[in-house]
C-alpha positions as CSV (number, residue, x, y, z in Angstrom):
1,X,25.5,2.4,-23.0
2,X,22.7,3.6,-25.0
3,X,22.3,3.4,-28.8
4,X,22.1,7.6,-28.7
5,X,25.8,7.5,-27.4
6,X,26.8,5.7,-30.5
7,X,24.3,7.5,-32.9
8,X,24.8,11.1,-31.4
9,X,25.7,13.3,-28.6
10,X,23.6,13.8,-25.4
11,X,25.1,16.5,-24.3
12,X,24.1,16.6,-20.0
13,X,26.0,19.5,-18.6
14,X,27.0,20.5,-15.4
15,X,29.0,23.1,-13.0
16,X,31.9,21.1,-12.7
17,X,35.4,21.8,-14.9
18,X,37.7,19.3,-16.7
19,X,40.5,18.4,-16.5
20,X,44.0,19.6,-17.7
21,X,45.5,18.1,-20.4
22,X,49.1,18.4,-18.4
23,X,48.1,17.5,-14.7
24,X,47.3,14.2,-15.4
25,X,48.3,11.0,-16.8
26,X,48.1,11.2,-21.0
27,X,45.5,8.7,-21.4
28,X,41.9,9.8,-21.0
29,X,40.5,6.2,-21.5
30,X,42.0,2.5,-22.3
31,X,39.5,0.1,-24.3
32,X,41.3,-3.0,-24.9
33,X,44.7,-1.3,-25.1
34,X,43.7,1.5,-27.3
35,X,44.4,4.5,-25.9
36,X,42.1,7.5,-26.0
37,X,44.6,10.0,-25.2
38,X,43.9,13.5,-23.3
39,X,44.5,15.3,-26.9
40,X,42.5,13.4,-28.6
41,X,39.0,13.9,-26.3
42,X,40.7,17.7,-25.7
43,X,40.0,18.4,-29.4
44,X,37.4,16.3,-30.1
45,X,35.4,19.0,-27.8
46,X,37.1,21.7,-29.0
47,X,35.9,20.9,-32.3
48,X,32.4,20.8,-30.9
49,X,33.1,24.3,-29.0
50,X,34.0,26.0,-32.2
51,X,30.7,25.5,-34.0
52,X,29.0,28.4,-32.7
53,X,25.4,26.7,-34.4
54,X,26.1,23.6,-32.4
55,X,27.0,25.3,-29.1
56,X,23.4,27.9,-29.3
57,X,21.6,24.9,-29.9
58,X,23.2,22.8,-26.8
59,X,22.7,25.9,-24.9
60,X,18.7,26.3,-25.7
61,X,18.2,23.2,-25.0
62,X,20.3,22.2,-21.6
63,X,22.7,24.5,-21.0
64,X,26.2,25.4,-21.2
65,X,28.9,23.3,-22.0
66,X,31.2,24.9,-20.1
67,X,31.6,24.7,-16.1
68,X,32.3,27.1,-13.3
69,X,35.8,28.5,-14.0
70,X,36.3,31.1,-16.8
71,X,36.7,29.3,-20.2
72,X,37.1,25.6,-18.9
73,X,34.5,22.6,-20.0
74,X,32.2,21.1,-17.5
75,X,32.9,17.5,-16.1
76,X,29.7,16.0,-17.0
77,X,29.9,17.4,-20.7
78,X,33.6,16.0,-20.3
79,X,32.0,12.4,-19.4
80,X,29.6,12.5,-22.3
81,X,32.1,13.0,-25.2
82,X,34.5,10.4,-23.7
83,X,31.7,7.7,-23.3
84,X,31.2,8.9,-26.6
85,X,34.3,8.2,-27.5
86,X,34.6,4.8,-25.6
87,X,31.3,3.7,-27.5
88,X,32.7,4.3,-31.0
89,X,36.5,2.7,-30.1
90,X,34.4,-0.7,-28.9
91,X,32.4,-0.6,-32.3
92,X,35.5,0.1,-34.7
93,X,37.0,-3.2,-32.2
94,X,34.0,-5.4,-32.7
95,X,33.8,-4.9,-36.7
96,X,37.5,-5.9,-36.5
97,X,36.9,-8.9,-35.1
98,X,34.2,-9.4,-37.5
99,X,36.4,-8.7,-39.8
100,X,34.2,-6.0,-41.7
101,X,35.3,-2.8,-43.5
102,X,33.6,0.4,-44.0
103,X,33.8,1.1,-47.8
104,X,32.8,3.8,-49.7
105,X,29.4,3.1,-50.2
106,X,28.8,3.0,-46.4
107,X,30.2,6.1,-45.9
108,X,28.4,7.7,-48.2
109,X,25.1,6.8,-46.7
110,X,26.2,8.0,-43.4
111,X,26.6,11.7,-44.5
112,X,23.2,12.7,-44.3
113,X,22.7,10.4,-41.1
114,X,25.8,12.2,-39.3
115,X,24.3,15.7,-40.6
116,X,20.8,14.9,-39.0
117,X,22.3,13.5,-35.5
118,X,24.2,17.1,-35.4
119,X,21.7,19.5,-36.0
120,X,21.0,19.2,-39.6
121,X,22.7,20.1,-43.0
122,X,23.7,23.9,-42.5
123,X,25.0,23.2,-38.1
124,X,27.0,19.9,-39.2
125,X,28.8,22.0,-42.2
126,X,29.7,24.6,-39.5
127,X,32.3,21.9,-38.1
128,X,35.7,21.8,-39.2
129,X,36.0,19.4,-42.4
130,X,38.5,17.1,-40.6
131,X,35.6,16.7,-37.5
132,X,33.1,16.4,-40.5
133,X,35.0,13.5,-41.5
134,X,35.6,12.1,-38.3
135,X,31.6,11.8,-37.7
136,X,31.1,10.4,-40.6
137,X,33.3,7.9,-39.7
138,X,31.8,7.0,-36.5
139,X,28.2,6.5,-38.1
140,X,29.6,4.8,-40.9
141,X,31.2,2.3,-38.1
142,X,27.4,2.2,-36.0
143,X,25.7,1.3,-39.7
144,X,28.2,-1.2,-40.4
145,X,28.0,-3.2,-37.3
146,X,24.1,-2.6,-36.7
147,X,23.5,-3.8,-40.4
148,X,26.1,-6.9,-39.9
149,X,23.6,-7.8,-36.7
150,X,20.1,-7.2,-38.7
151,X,21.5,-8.9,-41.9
152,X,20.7,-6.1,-44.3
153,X,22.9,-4.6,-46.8
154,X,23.1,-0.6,-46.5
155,X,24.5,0.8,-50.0
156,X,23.2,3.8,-52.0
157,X,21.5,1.7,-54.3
158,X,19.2,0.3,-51.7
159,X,18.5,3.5,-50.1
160,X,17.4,4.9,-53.6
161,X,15.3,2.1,-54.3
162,X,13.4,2.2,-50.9
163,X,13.1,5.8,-51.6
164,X,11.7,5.9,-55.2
165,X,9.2,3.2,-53.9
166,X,7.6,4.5,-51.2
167,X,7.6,8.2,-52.3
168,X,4.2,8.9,-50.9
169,X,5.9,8.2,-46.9
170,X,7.7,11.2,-47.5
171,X,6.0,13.7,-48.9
172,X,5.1,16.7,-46.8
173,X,1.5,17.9,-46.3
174,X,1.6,21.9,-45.7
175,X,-1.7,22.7,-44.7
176,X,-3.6,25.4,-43.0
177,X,-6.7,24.5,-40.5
178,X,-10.0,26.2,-39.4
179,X,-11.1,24.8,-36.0
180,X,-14.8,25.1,-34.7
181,X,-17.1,23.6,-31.6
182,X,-19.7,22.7,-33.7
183,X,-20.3,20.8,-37.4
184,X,-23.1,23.6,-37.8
185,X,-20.9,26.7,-37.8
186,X,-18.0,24.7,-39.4
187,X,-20.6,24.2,-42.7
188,X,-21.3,27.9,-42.5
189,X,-17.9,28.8,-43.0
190,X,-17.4,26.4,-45.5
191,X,-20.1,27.8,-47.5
192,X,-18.7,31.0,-47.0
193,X,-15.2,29.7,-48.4
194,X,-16.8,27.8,-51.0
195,X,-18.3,31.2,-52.3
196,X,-15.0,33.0,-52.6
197,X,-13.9,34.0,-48.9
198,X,-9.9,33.6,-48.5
199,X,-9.0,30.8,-46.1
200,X,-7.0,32.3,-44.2
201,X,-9.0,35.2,-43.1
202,X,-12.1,32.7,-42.7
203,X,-9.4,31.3,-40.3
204,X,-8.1,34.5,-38.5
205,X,-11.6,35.6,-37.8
206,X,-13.7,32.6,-36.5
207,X,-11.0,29.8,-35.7
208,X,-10.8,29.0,-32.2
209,X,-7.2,27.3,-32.8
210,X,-5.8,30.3,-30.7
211,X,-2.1,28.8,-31.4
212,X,-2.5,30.2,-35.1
213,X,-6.3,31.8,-36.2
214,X,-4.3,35.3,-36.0
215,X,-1.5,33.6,-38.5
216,X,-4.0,32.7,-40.9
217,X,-4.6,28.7,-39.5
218,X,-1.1,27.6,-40.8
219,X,0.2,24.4,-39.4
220,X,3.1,24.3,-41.6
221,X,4.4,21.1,-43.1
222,X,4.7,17.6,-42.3
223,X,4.9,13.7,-43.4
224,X,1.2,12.2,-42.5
225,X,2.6,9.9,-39.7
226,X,3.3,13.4,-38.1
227,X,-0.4,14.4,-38.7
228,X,-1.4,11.0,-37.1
229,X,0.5,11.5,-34.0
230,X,-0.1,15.4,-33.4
231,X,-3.9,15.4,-34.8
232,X,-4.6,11.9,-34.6
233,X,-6.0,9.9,-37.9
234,X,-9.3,11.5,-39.1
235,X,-7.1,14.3,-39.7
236,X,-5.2,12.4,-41.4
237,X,-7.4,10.9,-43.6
238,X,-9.0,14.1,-44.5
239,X,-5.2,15.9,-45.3
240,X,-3.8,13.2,-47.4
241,X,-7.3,13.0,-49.6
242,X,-6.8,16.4,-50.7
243,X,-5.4,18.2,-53.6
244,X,-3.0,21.3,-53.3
245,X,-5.1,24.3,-52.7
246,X,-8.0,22.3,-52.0
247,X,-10.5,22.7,-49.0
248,X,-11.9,19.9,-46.9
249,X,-15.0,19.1,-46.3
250,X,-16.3,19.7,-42.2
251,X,-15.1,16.6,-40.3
252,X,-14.5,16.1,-36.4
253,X,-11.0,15.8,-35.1
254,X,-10.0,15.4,-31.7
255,X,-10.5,19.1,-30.4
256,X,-13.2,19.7,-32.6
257,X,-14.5,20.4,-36.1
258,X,-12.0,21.1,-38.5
259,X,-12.0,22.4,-42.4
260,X,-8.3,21.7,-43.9
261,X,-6.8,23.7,-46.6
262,X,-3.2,21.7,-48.4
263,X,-1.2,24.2,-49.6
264,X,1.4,22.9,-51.3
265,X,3.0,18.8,-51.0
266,X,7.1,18.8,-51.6
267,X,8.6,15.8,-50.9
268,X,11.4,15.3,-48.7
269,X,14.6,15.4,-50.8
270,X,16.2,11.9,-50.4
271,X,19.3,12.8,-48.5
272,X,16.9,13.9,-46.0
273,X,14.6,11.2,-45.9
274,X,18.0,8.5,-45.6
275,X,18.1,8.6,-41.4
276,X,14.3,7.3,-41.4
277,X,14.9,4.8,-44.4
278,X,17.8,3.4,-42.5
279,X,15.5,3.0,-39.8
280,X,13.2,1.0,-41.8
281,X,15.3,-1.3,-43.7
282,X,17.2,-2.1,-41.2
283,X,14.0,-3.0,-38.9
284,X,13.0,-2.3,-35.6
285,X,14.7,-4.5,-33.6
286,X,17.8,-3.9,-35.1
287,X,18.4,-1.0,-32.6
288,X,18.1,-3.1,-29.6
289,X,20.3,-5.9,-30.9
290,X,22.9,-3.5,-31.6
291,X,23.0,-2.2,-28.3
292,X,22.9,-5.4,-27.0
293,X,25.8,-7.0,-28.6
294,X,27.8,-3.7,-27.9
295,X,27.0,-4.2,-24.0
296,X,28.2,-7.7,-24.1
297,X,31.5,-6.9,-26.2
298,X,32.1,-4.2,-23.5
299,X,31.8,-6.8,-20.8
300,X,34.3,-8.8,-21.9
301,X,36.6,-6.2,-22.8
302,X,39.1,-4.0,-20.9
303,X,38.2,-0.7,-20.0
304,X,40.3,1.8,-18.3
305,X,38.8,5.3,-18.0
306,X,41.6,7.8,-16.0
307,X,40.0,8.8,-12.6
308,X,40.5,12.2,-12.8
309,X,38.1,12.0,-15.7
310,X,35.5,10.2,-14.1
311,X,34.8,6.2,-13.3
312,X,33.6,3.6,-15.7
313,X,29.9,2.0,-15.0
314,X,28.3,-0.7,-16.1
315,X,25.4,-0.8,-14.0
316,X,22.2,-2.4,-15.1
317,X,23.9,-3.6,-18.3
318,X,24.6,0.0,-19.8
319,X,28.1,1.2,-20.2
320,X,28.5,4.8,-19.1
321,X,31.6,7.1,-18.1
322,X,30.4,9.2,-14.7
323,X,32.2,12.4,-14.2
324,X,34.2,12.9,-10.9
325,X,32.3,14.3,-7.9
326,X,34.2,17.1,-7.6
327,X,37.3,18.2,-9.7
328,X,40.5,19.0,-8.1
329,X,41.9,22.7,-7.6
330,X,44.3,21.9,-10.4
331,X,41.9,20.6,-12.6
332,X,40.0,23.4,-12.7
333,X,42.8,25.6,-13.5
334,X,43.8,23.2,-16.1
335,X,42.4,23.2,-19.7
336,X,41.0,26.6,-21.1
337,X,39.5,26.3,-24.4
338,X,38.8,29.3,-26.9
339,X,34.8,29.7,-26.4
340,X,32.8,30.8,-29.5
């Protein structure tokens, strides 16, 4: 099992069809005795299927989430939600046992981190307000248990603070960039800018950027880590020294010379920002223990997943639901959700 499974959905589909609701035993998965019944994982991608957002952006980026026969689910999307599924029941056990609660607080910070896992603000507000709730929950339950294993505390109050202090990490640069071979013509135009010539024509007409000279040189925005790893660190260096609607001097970059206009700096509102602070406070090995103390938990639990849904693996130390080879004939005449 990977931390994404418990984080979010990776969503790897297939031609395959799942599996009726009816034909087959009620439970889609045992974990320690708790059942994950047929309705439950039935609706839990139903609830997916409905957010039309959601679906377009699964779609654009692998494909359809439904299989061969007319309205039914694929296998392997199938398999993913109920690993899903088996992930989050083996965290709510394990903070049982460890006899923590989620309170208020926690769930609170796990709004925004729920909303960026599922496509951000406006796609996660397209789910139903009971699924809303539901995801909220389960990254509430990943924060609490991940927090317990880095021994950090994970409240409001000490995302604000980390926030207020650092404000510079996240403040956007939005910037607009002249690129030239040489430092000789990237002075010229610089003089030329320097005695009242508009950037962004400067740009359109001698850039050699051909991914945006005809759009003026925007770049658009970013935090300067992003510069860093997309334009490496003298642009950097020359983007954060500026002032809004101030031009850079010539400097080489990694394609070339550059002149950099800032256009404006907004700073990432905090709800935002709270999925990378997490990140931070909670350190960066506090991932890989998580995962780690989930795989063992899992190894020394009991976990039944129905064979007409698939088989349980726990092969090289990852726990992972794989969908069946090849679905029976009443399978796929079996469940028929609404598609949206």
């Amino acid at each position: 099992m990977k931390l994404r499974y418990l984080r979010e959905v990776v969503l790897v589909v297939g031609a395959a069809v799942t599996l009726s609701a009816c034909s087959v035993a009620p439970y889609a998965a045992k974990v320690n005795g708790k059942v994950i019944t047929q309705s439950q994982l039935m609706n839990e991608m139903n609830s997916m299927a409905s957010n039309k957002a959601f679906v377009a952006q699964i779609q654009k980026s692998q494909g359809s989430i439904y299989g061969s026969g007319t309205g039914t689910f694929s296998s392997k999307f199938t398999a993913q939600i109920l690993n899903r599924r088996i992930s989050i029941t083996l965290v709510d056990e394990a903070l049982s046992r460890l006899h923590l609660k989620i309170s208020p607080s926690v769930l609170s910070v796990a709004y925004p981190m729920a909303a960026s896992a599922f496509g951000g603000t406006a796609v996660f507000s397209a789910f139903s307000k009971s699924y809303q709730a539901q995801l909220i929950k389960d990254t509430a339950a990943v924060n609490a248990l991940e927090a317990h294993l880095a021994g950090k505390q994970l409240t409001p109050s000490s995302i604000n603070s980390y926030y207020n202090h650092n404000i510079g990490s996240f403040t956007e640069y939005c910037s607009s960039e002249i690129l030239v071979p040489t430092q000789a013509e990237a002075s010229t135009l610089a003089t030329k800018i320097a005695k009242g010539a508009a950037f962004p024509a400067v740009a359109s007409k001698y850039s050699k950027d051909t991914t945006n000279a005809a759009n003026g040189g925007v770049l658009g925005c970013g935090l300067l880590s992003q510069y860093t790893s997309a334009f490496g660190p003298a642009f950097t260096s020359a983007v954060s020294s500026l002032g809004v609607n101030q031009v850079s001097k010539p400097f080489q970059g990694i394609k070339g010379w550059y002149l950099v206009d800032v256009t404006s700096k907004p700073v990432v509102p905090e709800a935002q920002a709270t999925p990378t602070i997490v990140s931070q406070l909670l350190g960066s090995k506090a991932g890989t223990q998580l995962v780690q103390y989930v795989q063992s938990f899992a190894k020394a639990s009991n976990i039944y997943v129905n064979p007409a849904f698939g088989s349980l693996s726990l092969a090289n130390g990852q726990v992972a639901v794989l969908p069946p080879s090849q679905p029976s004939a009443t399978a796929q005449k079996g469940f028929f959700p609404t598609p949206s």
